[in-house]
N, C-alpha and C positions, 0 to 999 in steps of 0.2 A: 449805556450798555457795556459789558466788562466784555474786554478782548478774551479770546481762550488762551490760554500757552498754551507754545508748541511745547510740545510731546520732545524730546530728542531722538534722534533716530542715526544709526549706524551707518545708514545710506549717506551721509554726512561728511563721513571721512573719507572717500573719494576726492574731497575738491582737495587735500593735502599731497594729492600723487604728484610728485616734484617733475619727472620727464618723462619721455615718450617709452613706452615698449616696444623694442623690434619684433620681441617671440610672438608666437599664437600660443596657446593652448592647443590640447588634444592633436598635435601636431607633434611625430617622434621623428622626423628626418634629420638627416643629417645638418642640414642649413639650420632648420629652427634653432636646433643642440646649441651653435654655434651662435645665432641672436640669441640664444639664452645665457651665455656664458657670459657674452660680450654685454648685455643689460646686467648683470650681475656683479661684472667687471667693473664696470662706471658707477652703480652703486655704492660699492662696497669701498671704490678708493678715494670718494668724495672728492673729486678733482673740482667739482663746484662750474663745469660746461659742461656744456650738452654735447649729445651723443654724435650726433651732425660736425657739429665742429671739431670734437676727436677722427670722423673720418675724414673731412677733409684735410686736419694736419696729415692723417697717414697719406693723401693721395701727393701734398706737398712735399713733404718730407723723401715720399720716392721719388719724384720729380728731379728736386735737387741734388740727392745723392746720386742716383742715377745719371741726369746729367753733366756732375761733377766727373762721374768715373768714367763715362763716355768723351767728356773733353780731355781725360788724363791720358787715356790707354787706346781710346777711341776701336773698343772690344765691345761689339754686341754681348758676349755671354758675362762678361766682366760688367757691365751694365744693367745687365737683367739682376745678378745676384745683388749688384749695390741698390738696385731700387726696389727689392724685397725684401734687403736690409733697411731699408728708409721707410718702406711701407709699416713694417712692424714694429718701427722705434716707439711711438706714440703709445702702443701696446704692451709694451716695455716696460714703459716709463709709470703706465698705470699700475704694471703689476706692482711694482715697486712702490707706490705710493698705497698701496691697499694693503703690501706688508705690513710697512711701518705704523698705517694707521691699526689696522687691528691690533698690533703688537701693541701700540700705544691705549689703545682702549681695553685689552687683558690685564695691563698696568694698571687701571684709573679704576678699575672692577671691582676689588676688597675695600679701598678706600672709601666708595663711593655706599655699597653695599652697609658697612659701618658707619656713614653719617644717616644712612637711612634707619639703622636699629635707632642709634639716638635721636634721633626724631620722632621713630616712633614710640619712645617711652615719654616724650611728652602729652601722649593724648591723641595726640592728632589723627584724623583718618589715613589711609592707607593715601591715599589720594591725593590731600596736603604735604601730606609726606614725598611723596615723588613730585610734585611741583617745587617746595621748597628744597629737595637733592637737585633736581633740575638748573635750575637759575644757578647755585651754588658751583657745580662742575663744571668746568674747563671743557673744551673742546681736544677732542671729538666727538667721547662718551655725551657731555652734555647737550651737543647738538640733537644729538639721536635720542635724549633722553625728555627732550622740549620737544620733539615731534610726537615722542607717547605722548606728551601731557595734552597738550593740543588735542588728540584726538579723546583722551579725557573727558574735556570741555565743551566738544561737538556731541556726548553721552555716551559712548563708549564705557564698559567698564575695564578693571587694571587687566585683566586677562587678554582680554579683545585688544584693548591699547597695546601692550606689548607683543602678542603674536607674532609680528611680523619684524621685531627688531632682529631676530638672528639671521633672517634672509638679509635683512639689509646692511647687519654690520658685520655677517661672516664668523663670529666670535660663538665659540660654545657657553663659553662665561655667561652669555647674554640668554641664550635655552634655558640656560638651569635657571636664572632669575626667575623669567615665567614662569616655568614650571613650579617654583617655590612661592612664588604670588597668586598663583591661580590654584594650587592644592588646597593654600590658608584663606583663598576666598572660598572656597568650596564647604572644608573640613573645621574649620576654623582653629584653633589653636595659641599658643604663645608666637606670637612674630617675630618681636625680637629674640628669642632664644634663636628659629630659625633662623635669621640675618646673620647674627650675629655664626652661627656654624656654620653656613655658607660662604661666610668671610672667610674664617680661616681654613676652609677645604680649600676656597680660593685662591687662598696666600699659600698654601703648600704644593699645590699643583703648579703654581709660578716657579718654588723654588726644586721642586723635580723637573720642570723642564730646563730650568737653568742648567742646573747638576746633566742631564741630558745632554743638552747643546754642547756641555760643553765635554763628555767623555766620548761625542762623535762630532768633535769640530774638525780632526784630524780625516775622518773617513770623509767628509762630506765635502772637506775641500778637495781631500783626494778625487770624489766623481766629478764635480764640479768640474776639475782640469781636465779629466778627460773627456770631458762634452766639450770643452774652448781650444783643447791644443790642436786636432784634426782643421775647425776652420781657421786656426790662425796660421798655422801653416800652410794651409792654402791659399790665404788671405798672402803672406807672405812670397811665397812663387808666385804666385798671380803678380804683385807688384814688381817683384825685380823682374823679371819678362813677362811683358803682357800678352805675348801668343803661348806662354807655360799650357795655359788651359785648354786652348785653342788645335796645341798639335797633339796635347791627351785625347781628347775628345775625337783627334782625325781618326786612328786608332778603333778597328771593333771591341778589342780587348780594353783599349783606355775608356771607352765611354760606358761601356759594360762594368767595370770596377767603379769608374766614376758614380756610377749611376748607383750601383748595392751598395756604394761606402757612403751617400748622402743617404740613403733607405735606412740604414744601419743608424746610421748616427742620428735619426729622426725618431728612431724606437727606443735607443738608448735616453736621448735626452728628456722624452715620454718617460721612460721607466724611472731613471731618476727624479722624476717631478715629481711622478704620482707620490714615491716614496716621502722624500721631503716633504709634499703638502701632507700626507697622512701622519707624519712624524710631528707636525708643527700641530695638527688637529687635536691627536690625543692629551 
């Protein structure tokens, strides 16, 4: 008696979900926003642990900072600020590694996008085509681009497959692909003509934000300072006398400024964020 095949089915690509989610759905408060950010976060910077063990380096990390600046100065409020600083290193450090990788993978985008035209002027299906770009590309792109295929191979098709890469890799580079693969799965068309023009919109879009970067390198490092010289200067009093903060704070007037000049410099280093991440988006 002949077995049936299985069917493929979409329900499939679930067992490929790599870590846990904190967010809910249909859930807008304040806290979700913030599990949403923070699963986005650990995503997108492929730090390669889990979300668990990111929190509890930040509970360690405040611990020891904290208690470092408690045996120094042996200042409750000088304590509190060092183990706030320790708590958010970890989160820091992510940001920073989710830069450089998307940066690195906006890199690896034109090049990768042109091995896939000439592949697909040998024949091949769309399909073999992104399996064979896949294996061939480097890490990081390649990583994230073995995960489409994979989901390929569970039956997925390329649209479906790819979906969900720009949530995960952050990059716009990665939108416009699908978008260009699931038009020509729909519409059908010349593909490599398309690759091959989205290469080089690619490649000129790299080199206007370069040209960018760098006719506001000067501005950017100017906010920059001004979001670090406030705590370093505080950072600085606080060290050469450790009651500096202790007899501001005694003061209605001192904890009153204290209080709207940390308020202040929490909207400012907000404002300039948003701006620079919008700058880096475009």
């Amino acid at each position: 008696m002949d077995t049936p095949a299985v069917t493929p089915s979409a329900d499939f690509s679930g067992i490929l979900r790599e870590r846990e989610s904190y967010a809910h759905e249909n859930d807008s408060s304040v806290g979700n926003q913030l599990n949403s950010w923070f699963d986005l976060l650990m995503l997108q910077s492929g730090w390669g642990i889990s979300s668990e063990i990111v929190l509890l380096l930040s509970v360690f990390s405040a611990v020891v900072i904290g208690g470092l600046a408690f045996v120094w100065q042996e200042n409750l409020l000088t304590t509190a600020l060092a183990a706030l600083f320790g708590f958010l290193l970890p989160y820091l450090v992510a940001m920073y590694m989710r830069g450089r990788r998307q940066a690195k993978m906006a890199e690896q985008m034109p090049p990768m996008i042109e091995e896939l035209a000439r592949a697909a002027k040998t024949g091949r299906s769309l399909e073999n085509c992104l399996t064979l770009v896949a294996n061939d590309t480097p890490a990081p792109l390649g990583t994230e681009l073995q995960y489409c295929t994979r989901k390929l191979g569970l039956g997925l098709n390329v649209e479906e497959a790819l979906s969900d890469m720009p949530r995960r890799t952050g990059v716009m580079a990665t939108s416009l692909l699908a978008t260009a693969l699931g038009v020509h799965r729909e519409n059908g068309g010349d593909l490599v003509k398309v690759l091959e023009r989205l290469a080089i919109t690619m490649r000129d879009r790299l080199q206007f934000q370069g040209r960018l970067r760098a006719a506001t390198a000067a501005s950017r490092a100017t906010a920059i300072l001004m979001i670090l010289l406030p705590p370093a200067i505080l950072a600085f009093f606080v060290f050469r006398d450790p009651n500096y903060l202790s007899q501001l704070m005694a003061s209605n007037w001192g904890w009153r400024l204290t209080v709207l000049g940390f308020i202040l410099e929490a909207i400012g280093a907000l404002f300039v964020w948003r701006i620079l991440s919008n700058s880096a988006r475009q």
